[in-house]
NUZA-400830 format. One record per residue: x, y, z of N, C-alpha, C in turn; residue in three letters. Coordinates in Angstrom, 3 decimals, padded with zeros to 6 digits. Layout:
X | Y | Z | X | Y | Z | X | Y | Z | ALA .
...
% end
This chain:
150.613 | -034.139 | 122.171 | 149.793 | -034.956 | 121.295 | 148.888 | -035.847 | 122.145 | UNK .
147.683 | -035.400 | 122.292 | 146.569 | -036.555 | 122.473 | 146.808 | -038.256 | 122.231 | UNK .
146.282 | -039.197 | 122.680 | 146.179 | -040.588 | 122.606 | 145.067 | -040.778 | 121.502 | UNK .
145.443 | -041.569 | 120.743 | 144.395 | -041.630 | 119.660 | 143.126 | -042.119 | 119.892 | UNK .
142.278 | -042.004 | 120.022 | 141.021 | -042.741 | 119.947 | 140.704 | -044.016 | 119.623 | UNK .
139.265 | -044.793 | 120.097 | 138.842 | -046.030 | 119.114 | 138.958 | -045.992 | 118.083 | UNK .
138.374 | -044.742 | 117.457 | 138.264 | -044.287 | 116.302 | 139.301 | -044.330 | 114.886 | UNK .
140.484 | -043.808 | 115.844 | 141.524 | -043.668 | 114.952 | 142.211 | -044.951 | 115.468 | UNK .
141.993 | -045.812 | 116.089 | 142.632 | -046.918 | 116.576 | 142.129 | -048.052 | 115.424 | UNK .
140.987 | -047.943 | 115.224 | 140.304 | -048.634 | 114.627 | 140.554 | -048.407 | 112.898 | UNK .
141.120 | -047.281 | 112.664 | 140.860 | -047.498 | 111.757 | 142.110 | -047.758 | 110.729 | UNK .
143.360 | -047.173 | 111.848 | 144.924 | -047.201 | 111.389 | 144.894 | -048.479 | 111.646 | UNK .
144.274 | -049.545 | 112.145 | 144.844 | -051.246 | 112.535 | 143.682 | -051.954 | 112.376 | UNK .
142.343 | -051.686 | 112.301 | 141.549 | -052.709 | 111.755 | 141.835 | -053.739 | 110.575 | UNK .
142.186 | -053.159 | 110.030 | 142.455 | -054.144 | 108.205 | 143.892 | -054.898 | 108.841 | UNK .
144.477 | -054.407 | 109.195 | 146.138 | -055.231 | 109.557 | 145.501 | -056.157 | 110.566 | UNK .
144.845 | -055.979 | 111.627 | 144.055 | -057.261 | 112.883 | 143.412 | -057.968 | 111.758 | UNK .
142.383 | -057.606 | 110.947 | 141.723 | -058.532 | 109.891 | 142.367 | -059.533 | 109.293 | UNK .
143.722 | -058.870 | 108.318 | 144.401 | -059.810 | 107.737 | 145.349 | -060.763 | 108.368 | UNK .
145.391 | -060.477 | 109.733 | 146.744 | -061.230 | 110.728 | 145.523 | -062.228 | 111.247 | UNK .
144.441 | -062.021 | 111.364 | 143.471 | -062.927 | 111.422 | 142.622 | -063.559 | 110.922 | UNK .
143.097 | -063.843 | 110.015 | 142.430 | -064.514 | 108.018 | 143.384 | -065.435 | 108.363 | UNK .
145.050 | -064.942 | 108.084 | 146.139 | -065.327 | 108.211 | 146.071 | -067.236 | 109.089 | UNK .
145.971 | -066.599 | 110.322 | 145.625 | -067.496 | 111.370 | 144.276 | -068.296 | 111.403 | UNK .
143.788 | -067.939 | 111.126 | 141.936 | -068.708 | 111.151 | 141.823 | -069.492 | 110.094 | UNK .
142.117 | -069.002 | 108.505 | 142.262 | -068.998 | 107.343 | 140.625 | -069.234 | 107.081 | UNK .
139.906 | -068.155 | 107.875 | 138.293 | -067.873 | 107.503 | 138.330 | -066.437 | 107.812 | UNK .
137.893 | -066.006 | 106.522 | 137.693 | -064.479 | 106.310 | 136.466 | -063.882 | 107.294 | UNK .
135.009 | -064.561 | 107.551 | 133.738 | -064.776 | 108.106 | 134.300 | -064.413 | 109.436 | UNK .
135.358 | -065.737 | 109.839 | 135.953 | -065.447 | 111.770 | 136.589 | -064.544 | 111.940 | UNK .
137.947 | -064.058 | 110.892 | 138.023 | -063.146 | 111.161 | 138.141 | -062.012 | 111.675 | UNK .
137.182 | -061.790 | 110.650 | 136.063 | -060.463 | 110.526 | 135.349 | -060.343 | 111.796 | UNK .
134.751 | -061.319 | 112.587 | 133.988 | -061.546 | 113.427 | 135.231 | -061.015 | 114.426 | UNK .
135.956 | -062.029 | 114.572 | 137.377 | -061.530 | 115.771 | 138.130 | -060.523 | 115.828 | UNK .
137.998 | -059.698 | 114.753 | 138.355 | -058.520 | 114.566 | 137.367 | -057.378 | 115.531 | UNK .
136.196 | -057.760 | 115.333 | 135.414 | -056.722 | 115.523 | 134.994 | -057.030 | 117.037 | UNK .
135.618 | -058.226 | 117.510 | 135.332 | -058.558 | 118.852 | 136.512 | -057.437 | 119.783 | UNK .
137.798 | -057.517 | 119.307 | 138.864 | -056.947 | 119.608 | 138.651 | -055.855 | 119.821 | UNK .
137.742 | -054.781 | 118.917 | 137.544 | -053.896 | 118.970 | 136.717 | -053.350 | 119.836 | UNK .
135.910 | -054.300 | 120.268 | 134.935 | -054.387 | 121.088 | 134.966 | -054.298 | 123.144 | UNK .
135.826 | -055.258 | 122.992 | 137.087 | -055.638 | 123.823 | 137.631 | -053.793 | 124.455 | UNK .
138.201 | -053.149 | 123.463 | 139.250 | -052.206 | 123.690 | 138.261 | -050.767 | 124.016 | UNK .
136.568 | -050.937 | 123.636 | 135.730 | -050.116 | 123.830 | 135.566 | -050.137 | 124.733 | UNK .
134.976 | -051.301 | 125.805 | 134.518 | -051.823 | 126.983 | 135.657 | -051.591 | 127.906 | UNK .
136.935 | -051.406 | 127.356 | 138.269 | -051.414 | 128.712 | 139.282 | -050.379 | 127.912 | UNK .
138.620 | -048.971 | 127.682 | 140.022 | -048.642 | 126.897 | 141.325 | -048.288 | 127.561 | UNK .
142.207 | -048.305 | 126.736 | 143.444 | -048.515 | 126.807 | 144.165 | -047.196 | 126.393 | UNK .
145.552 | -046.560 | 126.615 | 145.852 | -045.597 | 126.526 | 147.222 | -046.285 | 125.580 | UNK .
147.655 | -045.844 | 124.322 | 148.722 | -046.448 | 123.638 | 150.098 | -045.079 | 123.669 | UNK .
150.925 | -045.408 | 123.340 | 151.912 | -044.115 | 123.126 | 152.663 | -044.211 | 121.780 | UNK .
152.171 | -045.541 | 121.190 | 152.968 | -045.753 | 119.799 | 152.239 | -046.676 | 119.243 | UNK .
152.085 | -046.688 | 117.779 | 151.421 | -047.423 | 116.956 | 151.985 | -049.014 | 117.314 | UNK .
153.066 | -049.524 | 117.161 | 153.811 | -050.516 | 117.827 | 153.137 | -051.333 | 119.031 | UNK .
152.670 | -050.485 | 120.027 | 152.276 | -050.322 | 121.298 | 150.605 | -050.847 | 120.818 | UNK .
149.767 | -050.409 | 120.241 | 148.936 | -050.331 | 120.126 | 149.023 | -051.762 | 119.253 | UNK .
149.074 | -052.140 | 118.064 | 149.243 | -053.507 | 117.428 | 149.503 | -054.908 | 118.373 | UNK .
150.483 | -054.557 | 119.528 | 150.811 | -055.624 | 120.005 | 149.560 | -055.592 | 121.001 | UNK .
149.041 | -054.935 | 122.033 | 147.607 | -054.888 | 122.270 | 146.880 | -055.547 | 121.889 | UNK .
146.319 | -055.183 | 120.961 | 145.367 | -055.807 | 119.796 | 145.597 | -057.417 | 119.523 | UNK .
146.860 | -057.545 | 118.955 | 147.122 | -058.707 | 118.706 | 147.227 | -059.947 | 119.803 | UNK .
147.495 | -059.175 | 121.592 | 147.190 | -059.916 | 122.301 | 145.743 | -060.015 | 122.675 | UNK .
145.134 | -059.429 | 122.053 | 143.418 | -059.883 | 122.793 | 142.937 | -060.251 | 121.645 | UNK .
143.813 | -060.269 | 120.243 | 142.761 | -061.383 | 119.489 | 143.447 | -062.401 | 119.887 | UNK .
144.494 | -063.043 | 120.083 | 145.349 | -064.394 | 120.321 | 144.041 | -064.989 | 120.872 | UNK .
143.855 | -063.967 | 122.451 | 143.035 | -064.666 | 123.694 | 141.467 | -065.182 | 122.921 | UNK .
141.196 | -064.066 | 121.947 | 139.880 | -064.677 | 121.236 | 140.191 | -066.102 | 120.587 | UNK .
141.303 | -066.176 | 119.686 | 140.966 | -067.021 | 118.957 | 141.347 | -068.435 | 119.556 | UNK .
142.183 | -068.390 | 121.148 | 141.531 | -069.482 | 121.818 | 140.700 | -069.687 | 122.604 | UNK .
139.913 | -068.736 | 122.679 | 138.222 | -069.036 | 122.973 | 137.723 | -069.493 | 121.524 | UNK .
138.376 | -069.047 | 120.674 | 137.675 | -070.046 | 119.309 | 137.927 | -071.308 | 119.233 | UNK .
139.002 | -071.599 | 119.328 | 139.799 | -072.941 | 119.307 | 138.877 | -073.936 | 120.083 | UNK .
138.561 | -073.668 | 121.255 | 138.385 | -074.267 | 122.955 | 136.875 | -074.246 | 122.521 | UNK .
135.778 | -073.818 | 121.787 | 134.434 | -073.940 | 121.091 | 134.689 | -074.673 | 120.922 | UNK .
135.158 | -074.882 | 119.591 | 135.571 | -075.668 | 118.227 | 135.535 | -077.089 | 119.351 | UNK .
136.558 | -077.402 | 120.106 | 136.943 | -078.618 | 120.547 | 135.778 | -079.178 | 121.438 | UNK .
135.067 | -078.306 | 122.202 | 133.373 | -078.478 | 122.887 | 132.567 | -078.849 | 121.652 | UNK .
132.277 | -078.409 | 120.814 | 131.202 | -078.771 | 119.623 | 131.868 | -079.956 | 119.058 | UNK .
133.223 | -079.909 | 118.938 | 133.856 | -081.258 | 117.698 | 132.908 | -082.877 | 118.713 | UNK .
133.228 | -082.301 | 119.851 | 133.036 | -083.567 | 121.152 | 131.526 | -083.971 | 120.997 | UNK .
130.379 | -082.919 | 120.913 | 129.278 | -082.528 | 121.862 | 128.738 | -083.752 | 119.887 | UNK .
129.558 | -083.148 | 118.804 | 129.003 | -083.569 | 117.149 | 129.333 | -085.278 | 117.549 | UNK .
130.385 | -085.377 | 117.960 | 130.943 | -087.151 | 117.730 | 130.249 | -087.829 | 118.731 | UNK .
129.541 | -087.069 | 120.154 | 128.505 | -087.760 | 120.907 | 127.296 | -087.950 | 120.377 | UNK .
126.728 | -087.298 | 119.525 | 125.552 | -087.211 | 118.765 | 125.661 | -087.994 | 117.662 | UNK .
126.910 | -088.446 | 116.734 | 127.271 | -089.310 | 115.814 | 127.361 | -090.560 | 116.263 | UNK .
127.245 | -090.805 | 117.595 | 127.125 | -092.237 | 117.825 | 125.746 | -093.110 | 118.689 | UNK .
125.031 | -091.759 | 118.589 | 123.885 | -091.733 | 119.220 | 122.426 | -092.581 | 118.291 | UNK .
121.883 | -093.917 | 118.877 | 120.962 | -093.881 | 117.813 | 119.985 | -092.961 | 117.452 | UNK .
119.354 | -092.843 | 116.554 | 118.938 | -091.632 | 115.685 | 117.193 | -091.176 | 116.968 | UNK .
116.762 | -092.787 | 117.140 | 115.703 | -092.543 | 117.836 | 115.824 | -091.807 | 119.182 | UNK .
117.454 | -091.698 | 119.534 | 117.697 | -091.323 | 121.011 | 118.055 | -089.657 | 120.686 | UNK .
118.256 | -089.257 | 119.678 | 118.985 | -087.832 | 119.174 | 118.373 | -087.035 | 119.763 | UNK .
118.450 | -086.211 | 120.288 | 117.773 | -084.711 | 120.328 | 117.673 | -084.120 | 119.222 | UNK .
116.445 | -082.836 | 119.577 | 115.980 | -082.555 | 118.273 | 117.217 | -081.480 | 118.326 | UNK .
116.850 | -081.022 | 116.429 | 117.907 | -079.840 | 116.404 | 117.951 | -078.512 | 117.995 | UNK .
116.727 | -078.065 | 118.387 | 116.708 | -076.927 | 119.161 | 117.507 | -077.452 | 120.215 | UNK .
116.983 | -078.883 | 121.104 | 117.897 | -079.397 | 122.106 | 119.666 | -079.263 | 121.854 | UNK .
119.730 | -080.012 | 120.661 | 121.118 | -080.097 | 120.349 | 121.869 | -078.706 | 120.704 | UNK .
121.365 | -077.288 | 119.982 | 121.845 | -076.145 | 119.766 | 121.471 | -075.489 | 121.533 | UNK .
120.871 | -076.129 | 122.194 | 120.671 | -075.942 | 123.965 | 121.988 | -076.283 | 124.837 | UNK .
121.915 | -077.571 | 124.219 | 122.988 | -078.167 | 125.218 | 124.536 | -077.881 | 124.487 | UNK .
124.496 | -077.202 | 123.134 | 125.995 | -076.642 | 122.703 | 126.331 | -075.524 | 123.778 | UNK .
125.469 | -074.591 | 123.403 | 125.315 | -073.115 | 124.231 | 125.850 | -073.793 | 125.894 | UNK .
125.439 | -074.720 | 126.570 | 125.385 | -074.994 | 127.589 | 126.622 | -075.128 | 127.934 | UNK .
127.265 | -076.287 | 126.928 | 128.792 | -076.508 | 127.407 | 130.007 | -075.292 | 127.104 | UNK .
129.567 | -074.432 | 125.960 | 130.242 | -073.447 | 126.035 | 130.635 | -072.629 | 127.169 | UNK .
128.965 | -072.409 | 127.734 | 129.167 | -071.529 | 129.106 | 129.977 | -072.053 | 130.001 | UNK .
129.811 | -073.522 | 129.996 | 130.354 | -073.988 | 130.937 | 132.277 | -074.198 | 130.521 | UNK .
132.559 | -074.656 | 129.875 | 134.040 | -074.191 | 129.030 | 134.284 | -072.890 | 129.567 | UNK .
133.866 | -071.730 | 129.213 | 134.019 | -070.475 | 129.736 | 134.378 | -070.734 | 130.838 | UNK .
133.339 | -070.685 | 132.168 | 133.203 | -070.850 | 133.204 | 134.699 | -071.518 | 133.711 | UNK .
135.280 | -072.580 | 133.483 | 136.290 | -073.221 | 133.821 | 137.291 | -072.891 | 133.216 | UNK .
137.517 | -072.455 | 132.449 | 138.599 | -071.796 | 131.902 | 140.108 | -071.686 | 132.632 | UNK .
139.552 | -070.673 | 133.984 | 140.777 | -070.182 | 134.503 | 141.426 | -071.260 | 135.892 | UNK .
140.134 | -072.732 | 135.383 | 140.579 | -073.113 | 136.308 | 142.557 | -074.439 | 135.979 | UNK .
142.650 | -074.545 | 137.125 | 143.855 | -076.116 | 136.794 | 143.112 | -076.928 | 135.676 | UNK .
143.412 | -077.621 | 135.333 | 143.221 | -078.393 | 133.975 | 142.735 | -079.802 | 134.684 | UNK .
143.415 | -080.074 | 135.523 | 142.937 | -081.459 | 136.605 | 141.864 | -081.258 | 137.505 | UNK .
141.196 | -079.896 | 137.725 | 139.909 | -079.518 | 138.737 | 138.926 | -079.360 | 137.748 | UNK .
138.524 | -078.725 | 136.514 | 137.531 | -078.845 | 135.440 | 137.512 | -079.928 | 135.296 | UNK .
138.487 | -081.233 | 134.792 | 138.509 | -081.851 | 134.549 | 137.456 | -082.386 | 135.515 | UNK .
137.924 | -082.604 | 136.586 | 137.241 | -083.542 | 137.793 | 135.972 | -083.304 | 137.821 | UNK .
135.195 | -081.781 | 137.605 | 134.180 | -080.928 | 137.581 | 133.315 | -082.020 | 136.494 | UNK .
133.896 | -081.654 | 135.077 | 133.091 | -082.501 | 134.262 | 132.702 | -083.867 | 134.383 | UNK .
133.753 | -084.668 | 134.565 | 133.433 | -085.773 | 134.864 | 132.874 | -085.695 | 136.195 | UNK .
132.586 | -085.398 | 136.774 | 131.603 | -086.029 | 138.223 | 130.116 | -085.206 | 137.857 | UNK .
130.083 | -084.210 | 137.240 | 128.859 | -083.615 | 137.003 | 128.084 | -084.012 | 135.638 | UNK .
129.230 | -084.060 | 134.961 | 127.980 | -084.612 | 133.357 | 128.416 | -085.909 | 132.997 | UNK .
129.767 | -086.767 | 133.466 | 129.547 | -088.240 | 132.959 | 129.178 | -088.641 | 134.857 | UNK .
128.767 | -088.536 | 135.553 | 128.298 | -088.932 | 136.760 | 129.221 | -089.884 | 137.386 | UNK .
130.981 | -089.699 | 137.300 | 131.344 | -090.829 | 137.910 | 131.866 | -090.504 | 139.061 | UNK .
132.155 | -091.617 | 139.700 | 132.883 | -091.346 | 141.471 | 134.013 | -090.876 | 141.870 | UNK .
134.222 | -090.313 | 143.015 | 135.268 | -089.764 | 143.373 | 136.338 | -090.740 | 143.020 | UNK .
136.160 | -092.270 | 143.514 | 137.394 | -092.849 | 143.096 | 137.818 | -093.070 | 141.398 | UNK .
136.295 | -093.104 | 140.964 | 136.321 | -093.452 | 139.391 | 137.604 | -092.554 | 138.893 | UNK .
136.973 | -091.121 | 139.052 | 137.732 | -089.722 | 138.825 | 139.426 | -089.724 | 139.217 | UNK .
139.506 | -090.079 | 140.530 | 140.793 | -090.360 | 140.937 | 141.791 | -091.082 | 140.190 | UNK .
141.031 | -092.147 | 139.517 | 141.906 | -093.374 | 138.637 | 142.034 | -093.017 | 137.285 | UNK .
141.253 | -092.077 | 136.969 | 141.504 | -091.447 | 135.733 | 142.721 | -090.271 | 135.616 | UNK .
142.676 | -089.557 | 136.850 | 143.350 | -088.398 | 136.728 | 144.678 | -088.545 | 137.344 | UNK .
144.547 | -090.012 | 138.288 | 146.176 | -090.256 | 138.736 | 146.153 | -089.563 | 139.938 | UNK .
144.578 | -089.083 | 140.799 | 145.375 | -088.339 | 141.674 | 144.437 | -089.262 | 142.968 | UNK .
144.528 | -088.497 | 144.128 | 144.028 | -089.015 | 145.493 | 142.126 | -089.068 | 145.551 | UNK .
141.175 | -089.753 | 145.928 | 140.039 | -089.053 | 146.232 | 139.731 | -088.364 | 146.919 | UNK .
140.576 | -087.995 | 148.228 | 140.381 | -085.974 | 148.617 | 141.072 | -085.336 | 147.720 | UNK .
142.090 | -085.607 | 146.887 | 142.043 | -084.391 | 146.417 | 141.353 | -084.080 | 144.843 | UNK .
140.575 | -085.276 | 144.128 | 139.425 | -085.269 | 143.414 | 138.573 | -084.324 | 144.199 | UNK .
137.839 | -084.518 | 145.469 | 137.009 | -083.469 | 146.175 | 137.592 | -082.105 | 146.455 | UNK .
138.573 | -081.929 | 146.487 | 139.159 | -080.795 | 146.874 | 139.163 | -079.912 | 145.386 | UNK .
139.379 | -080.770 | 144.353 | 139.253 | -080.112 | 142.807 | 137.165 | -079.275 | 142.347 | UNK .
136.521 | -080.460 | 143.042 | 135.257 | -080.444 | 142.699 | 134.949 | -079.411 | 143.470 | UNK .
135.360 | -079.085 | 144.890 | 135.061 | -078.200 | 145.903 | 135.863 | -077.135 | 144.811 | UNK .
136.461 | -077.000 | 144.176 | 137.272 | -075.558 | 143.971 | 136.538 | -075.404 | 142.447 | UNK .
136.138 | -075.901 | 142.016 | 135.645 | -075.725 | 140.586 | 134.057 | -075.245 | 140.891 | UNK .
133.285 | -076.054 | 141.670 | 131.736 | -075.350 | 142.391 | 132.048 | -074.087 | 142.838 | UNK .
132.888 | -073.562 | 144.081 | 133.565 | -072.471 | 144.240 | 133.813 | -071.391 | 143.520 | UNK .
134.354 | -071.953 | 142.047 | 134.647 | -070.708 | 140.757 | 133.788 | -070.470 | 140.493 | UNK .
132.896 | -071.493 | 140.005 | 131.411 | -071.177 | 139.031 | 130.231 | -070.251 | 139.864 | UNK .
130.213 | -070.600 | 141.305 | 129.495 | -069.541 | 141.933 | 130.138 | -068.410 | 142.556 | UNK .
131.574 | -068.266 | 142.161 | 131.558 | -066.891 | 142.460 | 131.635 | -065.879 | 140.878 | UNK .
131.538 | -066.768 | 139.768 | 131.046 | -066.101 | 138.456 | 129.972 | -066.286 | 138.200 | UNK .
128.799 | -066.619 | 138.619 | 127.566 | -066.534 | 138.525 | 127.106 | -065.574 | 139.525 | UNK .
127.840 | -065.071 | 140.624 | 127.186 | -064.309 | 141.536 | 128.029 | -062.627 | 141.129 | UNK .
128.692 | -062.620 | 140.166 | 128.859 | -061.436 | 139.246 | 130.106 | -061.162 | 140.008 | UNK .
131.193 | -062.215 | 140.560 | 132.486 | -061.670 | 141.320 | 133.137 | -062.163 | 139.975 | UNK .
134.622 | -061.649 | 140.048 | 135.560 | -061.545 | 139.046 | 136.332 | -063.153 | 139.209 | UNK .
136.536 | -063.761 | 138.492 | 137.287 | -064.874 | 138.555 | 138.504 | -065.353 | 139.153 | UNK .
139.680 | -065.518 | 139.531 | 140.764 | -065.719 | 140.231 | 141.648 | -066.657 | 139.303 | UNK .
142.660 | -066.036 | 138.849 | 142.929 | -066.811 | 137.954 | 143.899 | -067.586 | 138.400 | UNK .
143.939 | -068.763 | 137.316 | 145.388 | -069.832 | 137.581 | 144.705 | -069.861 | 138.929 | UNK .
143.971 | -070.009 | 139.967 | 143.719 | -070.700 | 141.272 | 142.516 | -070.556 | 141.647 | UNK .
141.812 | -071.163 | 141.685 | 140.157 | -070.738 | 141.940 | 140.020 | -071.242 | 143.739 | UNK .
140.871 | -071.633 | 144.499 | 141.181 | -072.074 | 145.487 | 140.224 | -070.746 | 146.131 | UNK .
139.527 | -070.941 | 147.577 | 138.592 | -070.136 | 148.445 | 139.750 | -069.238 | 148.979 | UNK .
% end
């Protein structure tokens, strides 16, 4: 017996990924959308299954991974809306800016992703709130070399995913 196809992959477990992801989202729209990302996902890298079982749990692990890339949006935009809500109106960016600099932090969310949670961290704050190594240090509880040593490893990630190398996960360390 042959390995089933996208085809037939798609079509014995599409509606079951849909509804396990209604379920979870409780938006039919995302979804639908995350459904078809999954699928998308399994086109670009296919996969060889030996049991329907086999194949569901698959699936269900690369929508999980989507829907906290949904989540991890959500929490970039909730931030990027309550900076703009306290912004006077004359200082606002226009809508196009606003929808510039969303896109922006997303990429950049992406981008850091796989890094420690205390080296993005350090990343953001020294690059978009502009504060100092020691500032950073007193926030994060840690040393100011090793604030630099975070900033050195987070510049490090981002240009070796901008220069089309594969990411390093859990350690972006050289």
């Amino acid at each position: 017996m042959s390995p089933p196809t996208v085809e037939h992959l798609y079509l014995d477990h599409h509606h079951w990924l849909q509804g396990w992801l209604r379920r979870r989202l409780d938006n039919t729209a995302e979804a639908a959308d995350l459904a078809h990302d999954t699928f998308v996902r399994l086109i670009r890298s296919p996969q060889r299954f030996d049991s329907q079982p086999q194949a569901r749990a698959y699936l269900r692990v690369v929508a999980k991974g989507l829907c906290v890339d949904l989540w991890r949006h959500r929490v970039v935009e909730r931030a990027w809306l309550d900076t703009l809500a306290v912004l006077p109106e004359a200082l606002a960016p226009s809508a196009e800016e606003q929808y510039t600099v969303l896109q922006a932090l997303r990429e950049i969310d992406t981008m850091l992703r796989n890094l420690p949670p205390k080296a993005g961290r350090a990343f953001v704050l020294s690059a978009a709130c502009g504060m100092t190594h020691q500032e950073i240090a007193s926030e994060l509880g840690v040393s100011s070399r090793t604030v630099g040593t975070y900033i050195t490893q987070a510049m490090l990630h981002c240009m070796r995913l901008e220069a089309g190398h594969p990411a390093t996960h859990g350690n972006a360390a050289p």
